[in-house]
BANU-790940 format. One record per residue: z, x, y of N, C-alpha, C, CB in turn; residue in three letters. Coordinates in steps of 0.1 Angstrom, whole numbers. Each point is the difference from the previous one (the first is absolute). Glycine has a CB too. Layout:
<<Z, X, Y>, <Z, X, Y>, <Z, X, Y>, <Z, X, Y>, 'Ala'>
...
This chain:
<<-44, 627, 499>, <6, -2, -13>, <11, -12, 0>, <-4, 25, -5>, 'Unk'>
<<8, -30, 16>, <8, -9, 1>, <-5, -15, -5>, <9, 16, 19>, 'Unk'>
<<-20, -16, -18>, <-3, -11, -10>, <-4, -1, -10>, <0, -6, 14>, 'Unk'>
<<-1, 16, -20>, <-3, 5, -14>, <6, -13, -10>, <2, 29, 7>, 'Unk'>
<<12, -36, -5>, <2, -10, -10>, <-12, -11, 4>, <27, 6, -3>, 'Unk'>
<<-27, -9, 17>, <-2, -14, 0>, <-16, 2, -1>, <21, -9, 15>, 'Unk'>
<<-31, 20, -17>, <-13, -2, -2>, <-2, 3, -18>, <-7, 9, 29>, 'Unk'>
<<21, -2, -36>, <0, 1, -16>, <-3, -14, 0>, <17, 20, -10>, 'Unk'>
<<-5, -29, 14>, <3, -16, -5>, <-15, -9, 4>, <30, 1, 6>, 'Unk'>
<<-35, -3, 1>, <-10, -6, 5>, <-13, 8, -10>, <13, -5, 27>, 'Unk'>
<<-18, 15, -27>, <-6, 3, -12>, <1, -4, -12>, <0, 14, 10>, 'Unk'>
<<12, -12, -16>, <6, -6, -14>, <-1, -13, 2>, <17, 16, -6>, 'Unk'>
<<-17, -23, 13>, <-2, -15, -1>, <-13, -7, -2>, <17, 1, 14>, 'Unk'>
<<-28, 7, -11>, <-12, 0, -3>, <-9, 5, -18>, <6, 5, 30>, 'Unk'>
<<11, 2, -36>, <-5, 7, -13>, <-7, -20, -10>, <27, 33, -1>, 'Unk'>
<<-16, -37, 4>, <-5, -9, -9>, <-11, -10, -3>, <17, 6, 1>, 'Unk'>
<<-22, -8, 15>, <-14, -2, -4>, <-13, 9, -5>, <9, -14, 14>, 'Unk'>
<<-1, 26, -11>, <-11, 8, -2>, <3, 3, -11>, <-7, 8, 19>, 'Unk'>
<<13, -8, -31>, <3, -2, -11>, <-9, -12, -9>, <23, 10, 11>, 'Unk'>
<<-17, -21, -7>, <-7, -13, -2>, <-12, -1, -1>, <15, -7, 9>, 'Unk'>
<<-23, 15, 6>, <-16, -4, 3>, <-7, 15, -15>, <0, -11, 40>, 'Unk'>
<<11, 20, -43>, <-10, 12, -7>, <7, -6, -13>, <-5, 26, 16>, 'Unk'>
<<13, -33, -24>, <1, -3, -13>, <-12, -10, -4>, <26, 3, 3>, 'Unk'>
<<-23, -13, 5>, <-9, -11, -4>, <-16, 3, 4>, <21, -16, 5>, 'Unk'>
<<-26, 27, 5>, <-12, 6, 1>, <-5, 7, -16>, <8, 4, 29>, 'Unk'>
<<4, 0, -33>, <-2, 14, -14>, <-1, -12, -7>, <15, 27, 1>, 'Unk'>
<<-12, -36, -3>, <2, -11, -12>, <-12, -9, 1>, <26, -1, -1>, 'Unk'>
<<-30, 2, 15>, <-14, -11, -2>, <-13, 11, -4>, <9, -20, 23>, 'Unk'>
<<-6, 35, -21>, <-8, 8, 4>, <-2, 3, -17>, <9, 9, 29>, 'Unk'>
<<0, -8, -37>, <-4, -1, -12>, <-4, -6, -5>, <8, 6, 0>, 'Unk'>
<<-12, -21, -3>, <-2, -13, -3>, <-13, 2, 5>, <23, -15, 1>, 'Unk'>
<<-28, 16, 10>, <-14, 3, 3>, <-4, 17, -3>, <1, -22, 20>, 'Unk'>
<<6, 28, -22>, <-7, 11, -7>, <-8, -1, -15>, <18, 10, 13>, 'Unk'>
<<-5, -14, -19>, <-7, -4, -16>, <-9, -11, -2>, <20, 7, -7>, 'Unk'>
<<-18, -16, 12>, <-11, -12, 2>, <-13, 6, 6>, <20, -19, 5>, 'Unk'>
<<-23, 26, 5>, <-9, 3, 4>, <-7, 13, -8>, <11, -12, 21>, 'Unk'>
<<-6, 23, -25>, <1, 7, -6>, <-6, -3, -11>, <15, 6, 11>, 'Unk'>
<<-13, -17, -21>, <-2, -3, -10>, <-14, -4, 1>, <24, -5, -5>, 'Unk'>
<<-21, 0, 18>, <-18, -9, 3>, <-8, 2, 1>, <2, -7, 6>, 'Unk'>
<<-1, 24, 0>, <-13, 10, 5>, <-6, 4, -15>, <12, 12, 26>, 'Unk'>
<<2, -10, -39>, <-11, 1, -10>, <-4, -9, -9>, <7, 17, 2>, 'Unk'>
<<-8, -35, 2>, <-1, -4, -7>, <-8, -4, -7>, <13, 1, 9>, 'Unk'>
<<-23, -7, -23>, <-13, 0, 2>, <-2, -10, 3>, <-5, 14, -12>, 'Unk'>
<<10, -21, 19>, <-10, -15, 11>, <-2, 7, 12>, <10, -24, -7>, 'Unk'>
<<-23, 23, 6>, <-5, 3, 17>, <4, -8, 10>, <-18, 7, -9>, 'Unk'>
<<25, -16, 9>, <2, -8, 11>, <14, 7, 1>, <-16, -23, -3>, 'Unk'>
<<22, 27, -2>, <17, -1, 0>, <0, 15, 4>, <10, -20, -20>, 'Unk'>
<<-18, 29, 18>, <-5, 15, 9>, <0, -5, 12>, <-16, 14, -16>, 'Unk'>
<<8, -21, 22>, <-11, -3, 7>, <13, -2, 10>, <-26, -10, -15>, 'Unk'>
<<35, 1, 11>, <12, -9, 9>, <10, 9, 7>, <-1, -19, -16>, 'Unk'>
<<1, 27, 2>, <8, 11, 6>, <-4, 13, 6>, <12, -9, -14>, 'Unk'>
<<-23, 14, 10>, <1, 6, 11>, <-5, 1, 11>, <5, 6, -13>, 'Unk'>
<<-7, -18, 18>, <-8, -7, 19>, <23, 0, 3>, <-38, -31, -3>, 'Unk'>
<<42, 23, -7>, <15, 5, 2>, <4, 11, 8>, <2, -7, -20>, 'Unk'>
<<-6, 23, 10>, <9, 10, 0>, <-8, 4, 14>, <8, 7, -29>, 'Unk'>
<<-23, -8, 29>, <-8, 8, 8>, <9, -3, 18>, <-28, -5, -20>, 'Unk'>
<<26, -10, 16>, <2, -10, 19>, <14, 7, 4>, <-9, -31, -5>, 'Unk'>
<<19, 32, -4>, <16, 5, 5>, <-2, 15, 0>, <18, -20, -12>, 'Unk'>
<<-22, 24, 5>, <0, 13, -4>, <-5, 10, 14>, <-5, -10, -27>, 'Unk'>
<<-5, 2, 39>, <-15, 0, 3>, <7, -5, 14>, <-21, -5, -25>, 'Unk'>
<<32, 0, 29>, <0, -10, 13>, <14, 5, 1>, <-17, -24, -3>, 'Unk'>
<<20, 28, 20>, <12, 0, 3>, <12, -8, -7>, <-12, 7, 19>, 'Unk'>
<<24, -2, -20>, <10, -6, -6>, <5, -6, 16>, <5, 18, -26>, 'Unk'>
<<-3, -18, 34>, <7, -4, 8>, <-7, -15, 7>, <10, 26, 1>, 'Unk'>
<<-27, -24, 3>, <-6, -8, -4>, <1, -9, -3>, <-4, 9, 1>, 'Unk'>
<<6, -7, -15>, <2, -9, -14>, <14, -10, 2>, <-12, 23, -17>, 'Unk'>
<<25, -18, 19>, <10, -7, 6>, <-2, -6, 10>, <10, 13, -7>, 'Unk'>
<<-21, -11, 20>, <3, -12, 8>, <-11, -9, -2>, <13, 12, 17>, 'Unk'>
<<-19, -11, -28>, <-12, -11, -4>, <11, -7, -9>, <-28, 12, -1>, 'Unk'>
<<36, -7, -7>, <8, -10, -8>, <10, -5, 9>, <-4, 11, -22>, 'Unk'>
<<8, -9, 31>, <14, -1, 9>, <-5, -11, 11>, <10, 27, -2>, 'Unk'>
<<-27, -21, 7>, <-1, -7, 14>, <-11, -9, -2>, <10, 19, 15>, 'Unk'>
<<-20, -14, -25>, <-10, -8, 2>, <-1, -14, -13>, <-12, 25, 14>, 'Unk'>
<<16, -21, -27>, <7, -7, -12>, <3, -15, 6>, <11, 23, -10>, 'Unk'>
<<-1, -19, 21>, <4, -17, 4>, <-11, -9, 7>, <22, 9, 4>, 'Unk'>
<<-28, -1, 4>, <-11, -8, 8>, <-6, -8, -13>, <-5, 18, 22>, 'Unk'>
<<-5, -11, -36>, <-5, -3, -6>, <5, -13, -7>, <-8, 22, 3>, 'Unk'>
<<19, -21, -12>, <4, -7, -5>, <11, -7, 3>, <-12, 11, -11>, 'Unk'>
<<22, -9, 24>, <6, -8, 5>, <13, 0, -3>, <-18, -10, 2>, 'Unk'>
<<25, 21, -10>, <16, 4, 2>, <1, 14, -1>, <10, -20, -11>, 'Unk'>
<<2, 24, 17>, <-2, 15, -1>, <13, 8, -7>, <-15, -2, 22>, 'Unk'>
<<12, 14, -30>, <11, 3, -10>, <13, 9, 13>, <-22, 3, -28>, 'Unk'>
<<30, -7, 18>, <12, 7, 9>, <-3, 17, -4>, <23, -24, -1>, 'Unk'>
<<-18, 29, 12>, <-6, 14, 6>, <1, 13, -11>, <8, -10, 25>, 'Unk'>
<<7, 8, -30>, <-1, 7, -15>, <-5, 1, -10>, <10, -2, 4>, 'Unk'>
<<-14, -12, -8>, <-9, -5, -12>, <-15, 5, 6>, <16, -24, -9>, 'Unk'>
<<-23, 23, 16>, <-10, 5, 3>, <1, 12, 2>, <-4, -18, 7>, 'Unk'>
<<11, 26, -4>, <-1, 17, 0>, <-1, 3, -14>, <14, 5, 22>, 'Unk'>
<<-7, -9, -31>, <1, 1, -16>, <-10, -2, -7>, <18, -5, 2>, 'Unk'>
<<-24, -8, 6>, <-16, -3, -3>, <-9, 8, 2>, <5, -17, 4>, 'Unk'>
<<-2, 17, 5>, <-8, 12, 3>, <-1, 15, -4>, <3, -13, 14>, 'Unk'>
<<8, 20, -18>, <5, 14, -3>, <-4, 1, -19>, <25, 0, 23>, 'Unk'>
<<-28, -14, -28>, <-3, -1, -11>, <-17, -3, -2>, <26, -7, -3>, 'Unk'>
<<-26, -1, 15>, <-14, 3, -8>, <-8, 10, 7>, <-1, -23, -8>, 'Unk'>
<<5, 33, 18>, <-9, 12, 6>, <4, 8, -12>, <1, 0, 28>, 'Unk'>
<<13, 4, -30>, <-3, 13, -10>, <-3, -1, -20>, <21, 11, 22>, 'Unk'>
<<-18, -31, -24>, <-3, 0, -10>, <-15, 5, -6>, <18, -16, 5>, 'Unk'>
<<-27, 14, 10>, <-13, 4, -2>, <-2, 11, -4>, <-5, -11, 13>, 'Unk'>
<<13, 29, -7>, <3, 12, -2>, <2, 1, -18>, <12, 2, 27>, 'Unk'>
<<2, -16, -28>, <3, 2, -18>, <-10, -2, -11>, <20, -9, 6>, 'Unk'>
<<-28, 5, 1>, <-12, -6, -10>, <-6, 8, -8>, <-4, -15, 15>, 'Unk'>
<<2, 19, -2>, <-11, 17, -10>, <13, 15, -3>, <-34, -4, 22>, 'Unk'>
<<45, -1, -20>, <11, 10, -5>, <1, -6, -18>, <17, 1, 30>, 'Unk'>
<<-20, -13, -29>, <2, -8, -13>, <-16, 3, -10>, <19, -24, 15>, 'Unk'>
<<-29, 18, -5>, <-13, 4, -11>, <3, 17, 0>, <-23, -23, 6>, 'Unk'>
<<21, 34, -1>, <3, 7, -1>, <7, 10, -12>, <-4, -13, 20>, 'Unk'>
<<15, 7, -22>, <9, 1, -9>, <-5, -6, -14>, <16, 1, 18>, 'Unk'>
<<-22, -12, -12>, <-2, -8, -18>, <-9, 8, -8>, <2, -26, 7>, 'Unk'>
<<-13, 30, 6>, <-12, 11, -7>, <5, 10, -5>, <-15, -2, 15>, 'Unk'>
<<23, 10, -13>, <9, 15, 2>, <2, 0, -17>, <17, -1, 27>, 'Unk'>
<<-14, -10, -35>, <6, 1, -15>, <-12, 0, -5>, <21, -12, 0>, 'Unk'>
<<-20, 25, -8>, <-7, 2, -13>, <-7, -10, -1>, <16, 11, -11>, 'Unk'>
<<-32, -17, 2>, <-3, -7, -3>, <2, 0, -16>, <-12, 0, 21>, 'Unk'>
<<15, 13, -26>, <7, -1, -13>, <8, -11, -2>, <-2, 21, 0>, 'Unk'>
<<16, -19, 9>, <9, -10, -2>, <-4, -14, -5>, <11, 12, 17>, 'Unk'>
<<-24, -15, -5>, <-1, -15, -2>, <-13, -3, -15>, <7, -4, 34>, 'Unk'>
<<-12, 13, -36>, <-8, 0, -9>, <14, 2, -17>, <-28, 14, 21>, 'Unk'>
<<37, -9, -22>, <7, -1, -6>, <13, -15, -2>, <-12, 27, 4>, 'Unk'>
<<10, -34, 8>, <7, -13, 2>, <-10, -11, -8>, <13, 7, 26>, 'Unk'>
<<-28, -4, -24>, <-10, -11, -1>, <4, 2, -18>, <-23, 1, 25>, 'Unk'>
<<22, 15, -30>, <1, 3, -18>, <11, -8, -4>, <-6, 25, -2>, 'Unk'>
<<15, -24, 8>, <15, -8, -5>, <0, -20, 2>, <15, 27, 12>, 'Unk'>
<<-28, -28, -7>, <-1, -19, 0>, <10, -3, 13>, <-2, -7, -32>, 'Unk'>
<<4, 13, 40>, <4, -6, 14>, <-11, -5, 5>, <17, 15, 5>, 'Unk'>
<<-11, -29, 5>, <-5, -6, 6>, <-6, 10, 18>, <16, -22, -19>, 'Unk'>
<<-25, 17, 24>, <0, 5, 15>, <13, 2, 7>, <-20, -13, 2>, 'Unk'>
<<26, -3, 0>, <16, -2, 5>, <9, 15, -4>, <0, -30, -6>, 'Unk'>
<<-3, 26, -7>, <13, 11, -9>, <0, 15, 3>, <-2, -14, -21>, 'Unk'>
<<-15, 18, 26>, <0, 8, 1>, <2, 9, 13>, <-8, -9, -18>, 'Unk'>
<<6, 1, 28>, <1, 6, 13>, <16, -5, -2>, <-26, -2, 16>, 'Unk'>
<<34, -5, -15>, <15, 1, -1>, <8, 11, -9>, <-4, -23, 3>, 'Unk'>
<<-3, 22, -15>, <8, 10, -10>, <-2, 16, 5>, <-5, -19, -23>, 'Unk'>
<<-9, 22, 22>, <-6, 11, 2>, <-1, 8, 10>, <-6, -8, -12>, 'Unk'>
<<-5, -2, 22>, <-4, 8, 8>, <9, 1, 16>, <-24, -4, -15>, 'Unk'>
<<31, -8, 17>, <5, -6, 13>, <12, 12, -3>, <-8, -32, 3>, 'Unk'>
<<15, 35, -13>, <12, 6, -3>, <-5, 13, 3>, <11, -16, -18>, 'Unk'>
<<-21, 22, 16>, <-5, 19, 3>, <0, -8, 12>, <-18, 19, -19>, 'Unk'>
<<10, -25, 22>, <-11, -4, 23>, <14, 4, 6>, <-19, -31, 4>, 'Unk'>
<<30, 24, -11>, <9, -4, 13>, <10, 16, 6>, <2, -31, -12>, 'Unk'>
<<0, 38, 1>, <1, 12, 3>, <-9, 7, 7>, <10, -2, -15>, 'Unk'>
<<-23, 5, 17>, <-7, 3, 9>, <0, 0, 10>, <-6, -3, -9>, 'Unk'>
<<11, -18, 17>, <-7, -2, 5>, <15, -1, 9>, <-25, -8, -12>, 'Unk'>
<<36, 14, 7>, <15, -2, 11>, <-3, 10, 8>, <19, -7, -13>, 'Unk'>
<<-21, 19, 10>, <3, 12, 16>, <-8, -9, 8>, <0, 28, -9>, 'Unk'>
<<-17, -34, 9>, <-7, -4, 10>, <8, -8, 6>, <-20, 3, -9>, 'Unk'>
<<29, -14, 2>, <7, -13, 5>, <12, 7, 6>, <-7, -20, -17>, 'Unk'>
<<10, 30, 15>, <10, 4, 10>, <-1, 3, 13>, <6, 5, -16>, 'Unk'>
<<-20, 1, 16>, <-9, 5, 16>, <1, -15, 8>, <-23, 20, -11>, 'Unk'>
<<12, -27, 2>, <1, -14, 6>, <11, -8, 4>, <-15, 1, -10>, 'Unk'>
<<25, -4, 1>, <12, -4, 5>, <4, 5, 14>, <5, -1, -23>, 'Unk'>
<<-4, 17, 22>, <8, 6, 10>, <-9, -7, 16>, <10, 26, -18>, 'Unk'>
<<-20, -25, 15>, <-12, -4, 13>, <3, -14, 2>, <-23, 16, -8>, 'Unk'>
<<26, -25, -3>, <-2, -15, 4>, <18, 0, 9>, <-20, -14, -28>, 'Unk'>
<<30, 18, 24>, <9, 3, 6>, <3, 7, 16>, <1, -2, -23>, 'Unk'>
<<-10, 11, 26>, <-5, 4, 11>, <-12, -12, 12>, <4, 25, -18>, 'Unk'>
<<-8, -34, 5>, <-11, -9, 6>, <8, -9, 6>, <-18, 3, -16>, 'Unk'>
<<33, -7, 17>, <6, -9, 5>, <7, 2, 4>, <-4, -8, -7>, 'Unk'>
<<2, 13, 18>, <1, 5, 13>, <-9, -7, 7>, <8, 21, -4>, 'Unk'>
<<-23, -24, 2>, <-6, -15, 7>, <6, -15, 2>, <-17, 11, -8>, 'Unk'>
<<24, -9, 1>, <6, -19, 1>, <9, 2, 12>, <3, -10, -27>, 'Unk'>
<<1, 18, 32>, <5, -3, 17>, <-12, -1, 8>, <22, 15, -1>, 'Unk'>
<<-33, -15, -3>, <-11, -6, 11>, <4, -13, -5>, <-21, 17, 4>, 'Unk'>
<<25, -23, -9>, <3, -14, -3>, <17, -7, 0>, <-23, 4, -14>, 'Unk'>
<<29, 3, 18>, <12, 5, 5>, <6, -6, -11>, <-1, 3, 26>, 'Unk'>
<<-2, 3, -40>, <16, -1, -12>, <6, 12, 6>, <-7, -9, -26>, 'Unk'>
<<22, 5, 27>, <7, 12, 7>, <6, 11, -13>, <8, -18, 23>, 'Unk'>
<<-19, 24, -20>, <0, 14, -15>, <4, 8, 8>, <-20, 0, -18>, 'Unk'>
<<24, 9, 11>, <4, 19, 12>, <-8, -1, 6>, <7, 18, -12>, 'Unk'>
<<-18, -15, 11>, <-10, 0, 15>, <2, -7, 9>, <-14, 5, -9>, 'Unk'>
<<15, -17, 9>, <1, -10, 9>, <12, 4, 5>, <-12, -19, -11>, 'Unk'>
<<23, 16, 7>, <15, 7, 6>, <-1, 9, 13>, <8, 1, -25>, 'Unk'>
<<-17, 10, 16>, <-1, 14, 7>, <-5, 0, 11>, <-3, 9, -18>, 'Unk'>
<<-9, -17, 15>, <-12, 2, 16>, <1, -12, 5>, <-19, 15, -7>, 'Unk'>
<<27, -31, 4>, <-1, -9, 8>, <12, -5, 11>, <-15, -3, -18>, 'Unk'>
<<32, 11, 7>, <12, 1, 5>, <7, 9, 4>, <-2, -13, -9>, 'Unk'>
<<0, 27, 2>, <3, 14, 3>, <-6, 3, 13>, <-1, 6, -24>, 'Unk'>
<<-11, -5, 23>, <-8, 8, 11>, <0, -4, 17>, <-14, 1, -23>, 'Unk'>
<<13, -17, 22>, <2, -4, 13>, <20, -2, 5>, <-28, -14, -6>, 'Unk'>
<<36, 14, -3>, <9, 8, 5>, <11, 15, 1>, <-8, -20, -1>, 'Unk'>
<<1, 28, -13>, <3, 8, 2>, <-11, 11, -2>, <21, -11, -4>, 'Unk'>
<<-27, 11, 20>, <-14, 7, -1>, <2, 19, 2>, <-12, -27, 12>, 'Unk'>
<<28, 29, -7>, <0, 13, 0>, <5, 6, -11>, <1, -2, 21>, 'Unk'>
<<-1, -6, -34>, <4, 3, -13>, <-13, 1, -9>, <24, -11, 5>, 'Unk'>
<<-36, 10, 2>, <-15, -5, -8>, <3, 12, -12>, <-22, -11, 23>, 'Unk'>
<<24, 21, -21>, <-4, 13, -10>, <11, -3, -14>, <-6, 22, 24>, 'Unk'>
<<20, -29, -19>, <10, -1, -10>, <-10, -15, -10>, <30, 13, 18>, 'Unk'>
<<-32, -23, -8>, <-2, -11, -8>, <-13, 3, -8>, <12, -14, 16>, 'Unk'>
<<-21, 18, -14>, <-10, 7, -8>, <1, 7, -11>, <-5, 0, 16>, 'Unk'>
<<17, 10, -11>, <6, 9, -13>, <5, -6, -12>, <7, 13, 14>, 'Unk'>
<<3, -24, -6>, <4, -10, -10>, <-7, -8, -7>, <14, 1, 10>, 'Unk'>
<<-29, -8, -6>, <-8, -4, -10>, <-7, 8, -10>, <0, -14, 16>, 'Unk'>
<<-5, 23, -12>, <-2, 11, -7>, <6, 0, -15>, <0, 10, 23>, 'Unk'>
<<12, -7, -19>, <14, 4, -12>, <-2, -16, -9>, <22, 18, 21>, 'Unk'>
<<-19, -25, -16>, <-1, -17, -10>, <-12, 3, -1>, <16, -22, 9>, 'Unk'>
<<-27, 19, -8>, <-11, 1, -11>, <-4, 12, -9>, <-9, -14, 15>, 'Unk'>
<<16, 24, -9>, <2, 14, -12>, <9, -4, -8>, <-4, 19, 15>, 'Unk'>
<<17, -23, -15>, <9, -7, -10>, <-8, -8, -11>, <18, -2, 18>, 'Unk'>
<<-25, -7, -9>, <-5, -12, -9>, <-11, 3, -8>, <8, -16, 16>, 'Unk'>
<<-16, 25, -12>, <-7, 5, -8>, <2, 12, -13>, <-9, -8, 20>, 'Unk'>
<<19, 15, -15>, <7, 9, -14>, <9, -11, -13>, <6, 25, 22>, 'Unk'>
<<-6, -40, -19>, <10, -6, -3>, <-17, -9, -12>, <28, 2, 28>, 'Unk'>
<<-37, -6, -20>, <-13, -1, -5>, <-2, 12, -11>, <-9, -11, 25>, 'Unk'>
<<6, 22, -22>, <-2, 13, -9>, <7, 5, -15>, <-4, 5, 24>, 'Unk'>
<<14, -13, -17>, <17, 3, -11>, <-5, -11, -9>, <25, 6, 17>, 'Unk'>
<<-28, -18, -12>, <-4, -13, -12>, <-14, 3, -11>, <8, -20, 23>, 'Unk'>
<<-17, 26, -14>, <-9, 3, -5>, <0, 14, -13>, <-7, -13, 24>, 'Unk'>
<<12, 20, -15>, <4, 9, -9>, <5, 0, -17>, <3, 4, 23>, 'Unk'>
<<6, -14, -19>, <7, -8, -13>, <-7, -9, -8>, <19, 1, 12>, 'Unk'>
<<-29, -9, -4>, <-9, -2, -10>, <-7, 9, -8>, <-1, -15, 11>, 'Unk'>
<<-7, 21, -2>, <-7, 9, -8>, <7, 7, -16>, <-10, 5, 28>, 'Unk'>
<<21, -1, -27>, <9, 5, -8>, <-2, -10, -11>, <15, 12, 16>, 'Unk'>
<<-15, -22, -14>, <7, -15, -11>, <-12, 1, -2>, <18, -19, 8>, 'Unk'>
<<-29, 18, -5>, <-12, -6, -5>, <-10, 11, -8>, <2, -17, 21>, 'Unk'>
<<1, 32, -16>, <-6, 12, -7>, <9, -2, -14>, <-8, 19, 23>, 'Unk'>
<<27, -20, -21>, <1, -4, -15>, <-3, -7, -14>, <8, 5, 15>, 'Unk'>
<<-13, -17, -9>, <-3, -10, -3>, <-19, -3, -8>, <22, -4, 21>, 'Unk'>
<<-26, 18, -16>, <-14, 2, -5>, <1, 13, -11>, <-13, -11, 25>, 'Unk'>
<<29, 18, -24>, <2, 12, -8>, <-5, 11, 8>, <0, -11, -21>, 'Unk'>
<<-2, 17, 36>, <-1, 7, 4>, <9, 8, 6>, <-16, -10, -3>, 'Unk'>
<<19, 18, 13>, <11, 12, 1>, <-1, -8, 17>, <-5, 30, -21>, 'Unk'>
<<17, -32, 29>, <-2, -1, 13>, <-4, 14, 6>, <18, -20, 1>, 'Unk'>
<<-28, 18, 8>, <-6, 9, 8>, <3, 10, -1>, <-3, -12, 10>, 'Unk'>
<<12, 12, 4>, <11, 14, 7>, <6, 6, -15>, <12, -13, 29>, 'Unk'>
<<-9, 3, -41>, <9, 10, -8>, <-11, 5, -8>, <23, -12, -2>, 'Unk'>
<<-33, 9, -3>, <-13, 11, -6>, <-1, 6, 10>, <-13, -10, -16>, 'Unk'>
<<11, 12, 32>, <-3, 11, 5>, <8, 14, 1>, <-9, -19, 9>, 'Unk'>
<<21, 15, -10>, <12, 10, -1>, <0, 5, -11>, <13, -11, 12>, 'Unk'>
<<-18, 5, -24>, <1, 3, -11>, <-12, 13, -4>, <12, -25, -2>, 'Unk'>
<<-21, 23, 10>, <-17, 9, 6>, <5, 14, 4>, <-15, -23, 13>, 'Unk'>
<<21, 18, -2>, <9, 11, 11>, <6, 9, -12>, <10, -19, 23>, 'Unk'>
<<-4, 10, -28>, <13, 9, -9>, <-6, 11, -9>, <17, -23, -2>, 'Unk'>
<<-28, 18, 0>, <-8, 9, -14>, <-7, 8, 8>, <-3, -16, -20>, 'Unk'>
């Protein structure tokens, strides 16, 4: 227990890439969810067709793999190579954006066809109507799934210390371990605990969407109609 500070500090120094590589993973990971998502229903056959050889290839092929084709083999091909963060992000976005995709068609199916048969009566456009209508029900749907995912793409970076961004892992098992190897059970513990933080901290965000966004369509947040079930 005596070095209990100095393996906290050395862990914590690692939070912020691993912060960094799961924000910008969830932000690319959206961007190709909905884009992709959108594509699988779209009626051009070619723009199905693109996406989902997309969703199938990431969906379908080791993730870790996948990082050292963008990390190690990327450069050979085309002749520069991304710095080690940016590529894990690259990466962390487009493996689980594939996952979002069908979290997204998924969801878009899920709404009533009433709704959208009642958008077309009112003289909305296509645009107007997947924005106004249907995207506004999908996206309530489609948060609890994005929270699973999230929490996983956050867990998924923990591979970019095979490429040594120095994330908690890296810390843990590249600086911890080789010198404080009769502490392995505490340093472990302690990673443990930071990605359990970071993930209830993930859950908490989500959570709060969900709330905003069931308001926002006029429905009851979840947990409080369930209680409300309970109660009766």
């Amino acid at each position: 227990m005596e070095n209990l500070p100095r393996i906290v500090t050395v862990l914590l120094s690692g939070v912020p890439a691993t912060v960094i590589a799961a924000v910008g993973g969830i932000a690319l990971t959206i961007v190709l969810s909905f884009a992709a998502g959108l594509a699988l229903l779209s009626h051009r056959r070619w723009l199905r067709a693109v996406s989902r050889v997309y969703v199938e290839a990431f969906r379908g092929t080791s993730e870790v793999v996948q990082l050292f084709w963008i990390f190690f083999v990327l450069p050979v091909l085309v002749g520069f190579q991304l710095v080690p963060l940016f590529a894990g992000i690259v990466v962390l976005g487009l493996n689980h954006g594939a996952y979002g995709a069908e979290i997204v068609r998924g969801a878009v199916q899920s709404v009533p066809r009433a709704q959208v048969e009642g958008a077309k009566a009112l003289s909305l456009s296509p645009a107007q109507c997947l924005l106004r209508v249907v995207l506004p029900q999908a996206v309530v749907e489609m948060l609890p799934s994005f929270n699973n995912l999230f929490i996983q793409l956050l867990k998924s970076t923990a591979i970019l210390s095979f490429i040594t961004v120095s994330d908690v892992t890296e810390r843990g098992v590249q600086v911890l371990v080789p010198n404080f190897g009769d502490d392995i059970v505490l340093i472990f513990a302690g990673m443990l605990v930071i990605y359990l933080v970071l993930a209830v901290v993930v859950t908490a965000g989500m959570r709060w969407a969900e709330r905003v966004a069931a308001r926002r369509v006029g429905r009851r947040p979840r947990a409080r109609a369930t209680a409300m079930v309970v109660a009766h």
